[in-house]
N, C-alpha and C positions, 0 to 999 in steps of 0.2 A: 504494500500500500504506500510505502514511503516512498519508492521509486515512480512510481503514479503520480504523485503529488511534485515532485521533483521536473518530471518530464513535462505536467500540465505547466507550471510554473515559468518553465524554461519556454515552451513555447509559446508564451502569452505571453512574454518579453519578449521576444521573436516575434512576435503580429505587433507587437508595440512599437516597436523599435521601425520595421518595415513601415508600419503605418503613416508614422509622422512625416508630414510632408517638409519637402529639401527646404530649407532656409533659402530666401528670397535672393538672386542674386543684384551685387550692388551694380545700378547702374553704371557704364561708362561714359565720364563727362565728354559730351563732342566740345573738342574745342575750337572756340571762337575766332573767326578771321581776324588777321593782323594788320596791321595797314602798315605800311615803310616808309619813309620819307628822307632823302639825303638833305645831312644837316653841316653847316660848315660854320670853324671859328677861327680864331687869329690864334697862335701860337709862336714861338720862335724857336731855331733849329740851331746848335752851335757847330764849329769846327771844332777841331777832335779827335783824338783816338775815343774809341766804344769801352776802353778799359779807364778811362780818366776818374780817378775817384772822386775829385769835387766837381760841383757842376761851376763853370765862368762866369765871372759878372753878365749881368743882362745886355751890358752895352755890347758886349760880343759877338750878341747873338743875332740871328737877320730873321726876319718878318716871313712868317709862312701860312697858308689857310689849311687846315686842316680840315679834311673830310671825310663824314662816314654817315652809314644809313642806319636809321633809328626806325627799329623794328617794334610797333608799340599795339600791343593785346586789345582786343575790342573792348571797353568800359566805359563805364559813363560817370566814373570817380577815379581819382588820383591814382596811378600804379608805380611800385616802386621800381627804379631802374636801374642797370647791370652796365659797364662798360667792356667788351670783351676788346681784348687786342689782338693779334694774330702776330705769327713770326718774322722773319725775314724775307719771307717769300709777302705775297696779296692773301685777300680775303681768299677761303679754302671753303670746301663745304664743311668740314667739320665746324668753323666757326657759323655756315651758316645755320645748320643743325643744329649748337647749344642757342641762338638766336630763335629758333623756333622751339624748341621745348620751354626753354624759360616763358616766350608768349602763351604757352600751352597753361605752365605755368601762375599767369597773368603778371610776369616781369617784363618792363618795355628791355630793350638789349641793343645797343649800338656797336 
């Protein structure tokens, strides 16, 4: 009789367990179109070696525009934003890729 009792037991955990229905799966957020916009500012460039441990006085330095495109997440409130640089070579897809998850994100990324 205790085996009986054992076996009903176990199988009524077994329809139980079966029974529960799956936990709801969590949506995946679509994300939002980004807009891009090239953005340019005044900066200054020195002469140089690339190993020079102090940076020169300002007067040194010559007048350059600097530009890059600012990659900024659909919203209609303030988003924070990320500077990315890129190497020696140009913009790569890899830069443009961490630019588009951070937008995914909802970080603007220049």
């Amino acid at each position: 009789m205790h085996m009986k009792s054992f076996s009903l037991a176990l199988i009524l955990l077994l329809w139980t367990a079966c029974a529960t229905p799956p936990a709801a799966e969590t949506p995946t957020p679509t994300p939002a179109p980004a807009s891009t916009e090239l953005i340019e500012f005044e900066s200054l460039t020195f002469p140089g070696h690339l190993w020079t441990p102090f940076m020169p006085p300002v007067a040194e330095g010559t007048a350059v525009t600097v530009t890059g495109a600012l990659s900024i997440p659909a919203s209609n409130r303030p988003v924070p934003a990320i500077v990315l640089t890129h190497g020696c070579g140009s913009i790569t897809a890899g830069e443009l890729a961490w630019a588009e998850r951070l937008n995914e994100m909802g970080v603007a990324a220049e």
